[in-house]
N, C-alpha and C positions, 0 to 999 in steps of 0.2 A: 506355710505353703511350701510346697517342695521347691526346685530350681524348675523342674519340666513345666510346672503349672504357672511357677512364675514367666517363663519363656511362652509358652499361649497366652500370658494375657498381654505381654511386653506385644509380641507377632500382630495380636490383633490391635490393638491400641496404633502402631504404626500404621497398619492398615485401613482402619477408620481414618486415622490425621490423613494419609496421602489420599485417602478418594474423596475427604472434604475437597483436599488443594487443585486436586486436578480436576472434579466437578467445577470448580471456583474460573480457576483459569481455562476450562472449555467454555463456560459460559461468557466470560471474557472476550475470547477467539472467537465466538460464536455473533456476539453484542457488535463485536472490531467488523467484522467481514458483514453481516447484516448492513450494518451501518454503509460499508463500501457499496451492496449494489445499491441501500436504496437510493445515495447518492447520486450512482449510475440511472437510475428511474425517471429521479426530479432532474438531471440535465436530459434525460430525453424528452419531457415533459415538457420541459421549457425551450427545448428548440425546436417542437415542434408548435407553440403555442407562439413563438415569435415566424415560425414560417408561414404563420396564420390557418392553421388549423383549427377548428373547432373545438370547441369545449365540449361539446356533446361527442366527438367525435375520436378526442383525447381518451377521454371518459370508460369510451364504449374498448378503446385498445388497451387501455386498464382495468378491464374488467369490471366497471364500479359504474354505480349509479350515483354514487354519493358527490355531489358538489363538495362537501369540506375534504374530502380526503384529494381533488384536482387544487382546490386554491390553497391546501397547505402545502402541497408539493411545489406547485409556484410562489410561496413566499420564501421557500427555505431558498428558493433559485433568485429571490429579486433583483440582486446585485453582477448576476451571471449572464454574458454577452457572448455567444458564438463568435469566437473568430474565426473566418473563413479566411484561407488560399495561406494562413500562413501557422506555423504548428507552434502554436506557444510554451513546446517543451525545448523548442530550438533555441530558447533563452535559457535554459538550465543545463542543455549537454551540449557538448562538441566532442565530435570521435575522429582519429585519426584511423584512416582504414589500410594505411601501411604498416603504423605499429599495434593497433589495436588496442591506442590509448585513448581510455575516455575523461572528460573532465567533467567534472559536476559542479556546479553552484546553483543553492539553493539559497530562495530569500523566502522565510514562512511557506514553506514548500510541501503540499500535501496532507493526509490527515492527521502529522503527529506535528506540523507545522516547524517542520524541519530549516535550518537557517546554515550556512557554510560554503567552504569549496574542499575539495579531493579532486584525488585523480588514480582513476585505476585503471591496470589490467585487464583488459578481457580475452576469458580463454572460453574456448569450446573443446573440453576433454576428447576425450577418445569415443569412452558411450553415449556423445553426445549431450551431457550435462555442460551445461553455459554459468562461468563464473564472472562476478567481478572479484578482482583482487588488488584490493587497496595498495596505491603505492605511496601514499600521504598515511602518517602514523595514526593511528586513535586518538594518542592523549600527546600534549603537548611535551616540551624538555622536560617541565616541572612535576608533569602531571597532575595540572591542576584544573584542566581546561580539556574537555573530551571531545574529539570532533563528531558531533553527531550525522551528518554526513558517510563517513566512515563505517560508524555503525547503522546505517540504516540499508548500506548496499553491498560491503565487505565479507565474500564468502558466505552469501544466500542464497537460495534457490526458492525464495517465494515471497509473499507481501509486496504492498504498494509498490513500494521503491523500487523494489527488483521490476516487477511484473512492467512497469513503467517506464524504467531504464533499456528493462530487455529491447520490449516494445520498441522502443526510439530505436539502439541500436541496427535492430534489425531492417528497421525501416531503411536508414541509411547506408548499410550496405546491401539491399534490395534495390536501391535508388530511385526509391517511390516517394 
């Protein structure tokens, strides 16, 4: 086989392996984010079924007739309580809105059940892209201990963490 033919099959060969992986890992991103609204569904499901709404009524705003697809949205919520007047992300961040530092701790925090504390920078660039920017290290002196924290809010611009963080932030200096 000459080198050129060798070189098309080598070309195509990489190209089959990378559209398995990134087939792979959009379905992934796809399964991750699905998963988030439906989450978002079954708490509006259940705070509406705790406000005493109807079951027929739920049902009909879900588009379904189906009874098991309302009581499995209510089981996956069983242990889930609205709390009202007070925002229980206020237990995970505090922002300083002179320096624009924010602090995070999380205890089993969110869907990847994040646990830690950081503290970072928040900027709002110039094109109006909004960073955090960790001011607590990743990894420990040893590097043997990763702060996951770090990594789930540190120079992102999208997923739970951020969207959530942003979220608060903004809320607080809105001062809603």
């Amino acid at each position: 086989m000459s080198q050129q033919l060798d070189a098309v099959s080598k070309a195509k060969q990489a190209y089959v392996i990378a559209k398995t992986t990134l087939e792979q890992r959009l379905r992934d991103q796809m399964r991750k984010e699905l998963g988030n609204l439906q989450t978002q569904i079954d708490l509006a499901v259940r705070f509406a079924f705790e406000a005493g709404e109807s079951k027929a009524e739920i049902m009909r705003s879900l588009g379904t007739k189906d009874y098991h697809t309302l009581n499995a949205s209510l089981e996956r919520t069983s242990g889930v309580r609205e709390v009202k007047g007070v925002d229980p992300l206020d237990e995970c961040y505090t922002f300083d809105l002179v320096t624009g530092e924010l602090n995070v701790t999380y205890d089993n925090h969110g869907p990847d059940s994040v646990s830690g504390t950081a503290t970072f920078d928040y900027r709002v660039l110039d094109d109006g892209t909004k960073w955090f920017m960790a001011r607590t290290p990743l990894w420990n002196d040893d590097f043997t201990v990763r702060n996951d924290v770090v990594s789930s809010l540190d120079n992102r611009q999208s997923g739970h963490y951020y969207e959530e963080a942003l979220y608060w932030v903004e809320r607080v200096i809105s001062g809603k």
